[in-house]
C-alpha positions in Angstrom: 0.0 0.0 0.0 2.5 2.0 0.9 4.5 2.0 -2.6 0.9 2.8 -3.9 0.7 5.8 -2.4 4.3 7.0 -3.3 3.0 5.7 -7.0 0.5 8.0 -6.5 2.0 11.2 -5.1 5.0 11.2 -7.6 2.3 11.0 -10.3 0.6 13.9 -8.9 3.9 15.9 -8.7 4.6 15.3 -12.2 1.8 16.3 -13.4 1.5 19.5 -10.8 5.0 20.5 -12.2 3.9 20.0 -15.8 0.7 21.6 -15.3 2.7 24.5 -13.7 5.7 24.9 -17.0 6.1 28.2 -18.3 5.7 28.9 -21.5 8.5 30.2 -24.4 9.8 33.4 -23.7 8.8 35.6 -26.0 10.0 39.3 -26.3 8.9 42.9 -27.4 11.2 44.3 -30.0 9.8 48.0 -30.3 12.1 50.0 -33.2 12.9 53.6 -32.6 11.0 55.6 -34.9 12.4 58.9 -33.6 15.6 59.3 -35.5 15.7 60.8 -38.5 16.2 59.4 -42.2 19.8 60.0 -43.5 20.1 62.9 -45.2 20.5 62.5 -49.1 19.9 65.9 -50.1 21.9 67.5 -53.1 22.1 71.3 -53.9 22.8 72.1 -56.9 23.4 75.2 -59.2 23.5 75.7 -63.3 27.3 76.7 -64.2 25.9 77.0 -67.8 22.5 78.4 -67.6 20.9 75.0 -68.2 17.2 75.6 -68.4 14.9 74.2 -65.9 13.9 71.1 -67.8 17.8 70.0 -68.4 18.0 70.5 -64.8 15.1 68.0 -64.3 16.2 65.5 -66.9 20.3 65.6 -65.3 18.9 65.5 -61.4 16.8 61.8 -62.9 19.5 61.1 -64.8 22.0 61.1 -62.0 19.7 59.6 -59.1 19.4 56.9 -61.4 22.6 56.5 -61.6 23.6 57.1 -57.9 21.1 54.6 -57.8 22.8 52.2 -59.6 26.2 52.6 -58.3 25.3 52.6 -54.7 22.7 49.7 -54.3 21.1 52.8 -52.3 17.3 54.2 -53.3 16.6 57.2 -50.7 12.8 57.2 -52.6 12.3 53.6 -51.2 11.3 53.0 -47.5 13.8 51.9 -45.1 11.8 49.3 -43.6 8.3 47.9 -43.8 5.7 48.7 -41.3 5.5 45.1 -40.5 9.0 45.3 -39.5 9.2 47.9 -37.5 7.2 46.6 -34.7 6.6 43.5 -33.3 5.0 43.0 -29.9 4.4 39.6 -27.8 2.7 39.2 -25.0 5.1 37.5 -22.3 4.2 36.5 -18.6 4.1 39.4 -15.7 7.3 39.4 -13.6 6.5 37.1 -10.4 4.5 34.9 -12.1 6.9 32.1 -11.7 7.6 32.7 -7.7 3.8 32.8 -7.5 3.5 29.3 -9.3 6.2 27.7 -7.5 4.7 28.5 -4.0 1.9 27.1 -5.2 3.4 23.9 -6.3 5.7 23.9 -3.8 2.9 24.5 -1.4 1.0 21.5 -2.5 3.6 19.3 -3.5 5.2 20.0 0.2 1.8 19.2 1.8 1.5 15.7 -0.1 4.9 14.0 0.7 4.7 14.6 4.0 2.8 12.9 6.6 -0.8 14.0 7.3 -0.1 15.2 10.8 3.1 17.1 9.3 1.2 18.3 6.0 0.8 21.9 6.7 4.4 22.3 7.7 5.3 20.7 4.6 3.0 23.2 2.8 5.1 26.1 3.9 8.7 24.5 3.5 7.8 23.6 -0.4 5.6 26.8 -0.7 9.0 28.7 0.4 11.3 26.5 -1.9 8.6 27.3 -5.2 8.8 30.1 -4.6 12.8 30.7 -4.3 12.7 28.4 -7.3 10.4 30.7 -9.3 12.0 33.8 -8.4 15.2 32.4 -9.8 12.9 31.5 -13.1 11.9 35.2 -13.2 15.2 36.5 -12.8 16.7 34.4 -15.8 13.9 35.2 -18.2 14.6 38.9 -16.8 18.4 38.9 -17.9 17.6 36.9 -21.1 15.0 39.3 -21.8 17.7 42.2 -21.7 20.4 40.4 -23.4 18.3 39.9 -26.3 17.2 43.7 -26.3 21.1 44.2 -26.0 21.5 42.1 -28.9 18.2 44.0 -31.2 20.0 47.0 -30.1 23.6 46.3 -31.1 21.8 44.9 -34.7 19.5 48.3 -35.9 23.0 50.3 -34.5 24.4 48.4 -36.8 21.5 48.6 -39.6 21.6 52.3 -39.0 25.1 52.8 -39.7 25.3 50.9 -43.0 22.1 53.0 -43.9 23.9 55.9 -43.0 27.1 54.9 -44.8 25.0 54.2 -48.0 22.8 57.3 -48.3 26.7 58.9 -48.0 27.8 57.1 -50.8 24.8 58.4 -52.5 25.2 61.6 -52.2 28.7 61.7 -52.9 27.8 59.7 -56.3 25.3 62.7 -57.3 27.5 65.0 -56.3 30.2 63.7 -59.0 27.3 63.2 -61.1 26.1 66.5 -61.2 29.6 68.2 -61.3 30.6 66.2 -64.2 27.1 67.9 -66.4 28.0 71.2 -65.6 26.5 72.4 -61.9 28.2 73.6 -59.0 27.1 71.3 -56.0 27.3 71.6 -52.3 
């Protein structure tokens, strides 16, 4: 009877601590849609009194070719709107100190005898929840260390945008100078 009720009870705990899993940690990755496009502006002046329209037709003719050299469109958008955001819901902080009292509480309350239960409650209701608060803390940091990470990534996005709309301008510049402008 006895190895019955052990049986029994280490079912029950499996299945508590099953019941009682967290799910994947998921994470908000929010973009920061404060700073400001790279700056691909060109000015130009006619060296040779080029009439409006030339000016038009040269200015296409050397984004296009800007374009082309630089891999670098500053008409297109930098990133979709689906991209920009993405949000997931994730557990509250606590919520895994709070489950593993509970377990502990129950699970403490089972294995012990029934005269001792409610002491038992509190020992495994204080080791759940030291348990859980250690769970909490390590989604916490993994949580920031993959923020770190996004962060280090659209720095890095950032830069080669940066570095690209720079080429850019520096290819309309030559551009325009070789037609005949003055460009600053």
């Amino acid at each position: 009877m006895k190895h019955k009720v052990n049986y029994i009870s280490g079912v029950m705990v499996i299945s508590i601590l099953t019941a009682c899993a967290s799910p994947p940690v998921r994470h908000a990755v929010i973009e920061d849609e404060t700073a400001p496009p790279p700056s691909t502006q060109v000015y130009f002046y006619s060296l040779h009194d080029q009439d409006a329209a030339q000016q038009d037709r040269d200015r296409f003719e050397c984004y296009l070719w800007a374009k082309q050299q630089t891999g670098f469109d500053p008409s297109a958008p930098q990133l979709a709107p689906h991209q920009r955001v993405e949000v997931i819901p994730q557990t509250p902080p606590g919520h895994d100190a709070a489950a593993g009292a509970v377990t502990g509480a129950i699970i403490g309350s089972i294995v012990t005898v029934p005269h001792d239960s409610a002491q038992g409650a509190i020992v495994g209701a204080v080791a759940g929840g030291m348990m859980g608060a250690a769970s909490d803390t390590a989604r916490q940091q993994e949580a920031g260390n993959i923020q770190t990470h996004y962060d280090r990534q659209e720095n890095l996005r950032r830069a080669r945008i940066e570095q690209m709309a720079g080429d850019y301008r520096r290819a309309m510049m030559a551009c325009l100078e070789g037609r005949g402008y003055s460009v600053r």
